[in-house]
N, C-alpha and C positions, 0 to 999 in steps of 0.2 A: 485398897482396891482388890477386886476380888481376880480370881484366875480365870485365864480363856479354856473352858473346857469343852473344844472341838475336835470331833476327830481330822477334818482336813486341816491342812497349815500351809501357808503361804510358799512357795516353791519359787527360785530362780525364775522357772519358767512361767511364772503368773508376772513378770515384769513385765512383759509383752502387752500386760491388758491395761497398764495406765495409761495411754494415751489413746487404747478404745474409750474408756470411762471421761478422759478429757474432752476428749471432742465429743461426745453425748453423755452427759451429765444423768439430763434428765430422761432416757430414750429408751430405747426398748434394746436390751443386749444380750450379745453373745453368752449360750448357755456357762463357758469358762471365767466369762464375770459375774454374769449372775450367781456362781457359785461363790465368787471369791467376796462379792458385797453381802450375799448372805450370810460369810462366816464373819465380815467387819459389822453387819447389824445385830447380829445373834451374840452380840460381845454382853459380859454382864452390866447391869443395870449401872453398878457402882462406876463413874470415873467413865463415860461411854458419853463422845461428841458428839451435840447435836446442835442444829440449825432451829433457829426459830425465828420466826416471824413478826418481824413488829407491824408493820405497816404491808397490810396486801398488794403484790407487786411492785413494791418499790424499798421494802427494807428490811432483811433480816439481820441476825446476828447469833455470832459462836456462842453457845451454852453446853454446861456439863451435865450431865446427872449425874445425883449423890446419894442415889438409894433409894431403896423403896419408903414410900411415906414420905418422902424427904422433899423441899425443892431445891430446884433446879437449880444451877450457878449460872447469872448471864455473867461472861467474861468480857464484854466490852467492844467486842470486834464485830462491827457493821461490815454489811455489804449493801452494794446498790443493784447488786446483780446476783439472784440464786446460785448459776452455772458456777461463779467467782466461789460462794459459800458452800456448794457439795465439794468444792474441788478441795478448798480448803477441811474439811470434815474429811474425805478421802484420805489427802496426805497426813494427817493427823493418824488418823486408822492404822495406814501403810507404818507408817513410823514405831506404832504399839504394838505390830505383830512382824514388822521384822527385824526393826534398827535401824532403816536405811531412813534419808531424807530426800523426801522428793522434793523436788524444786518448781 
């Protein structure tokens, strides 16, 4: 897995914005999260959570990526509900750039 090579990092005071991101998943956000999902989506290719789509509005599921050229890993974990699978890709994120586990 390759390194986060960003210059902002995740701060104490970015905990404040996981329950903006919780309650709008999908929505239009505060410029202090949009900052903070642009450094979780600007994460390298390699080993970097993603949601993919089985079934249009009714089923995704957790996938990894494993590099460029490479595919994708589906790891098995369905949702019935997008909000439920960002949330899930979120905490996964939170967890890779700071240690902590959200619940």
């Amino acid at each position: 897995m390759g390194t986060i090579l960003n210059v902002y990092k995740v701060t104490d005071e970015d905990r404040r914005l996981v329950e903006e991101f919780r309650g709008n998943p999908n929505g239009h956000h505060s410029k202090d999260l949009q900052r903070l999902l642009n450094l979780f989506r600007g994460e390298d290719i390699e080993g970097k959570y993603i949601v993919l789509c089985n079934k249009p509005y009714k089923e995704w599921e957790l996938g990894q990526t494993t590099g460029i050229g490479k595919p994708m890993k589906r790891l098995g974990i369905k949702y019935t509900n997008l909000n439920d699978a960002e949330w899930d890709v979120f905490k996964r994120r939170w967890k890779r750039h700071t240690g902590a586990t959200l619940k």
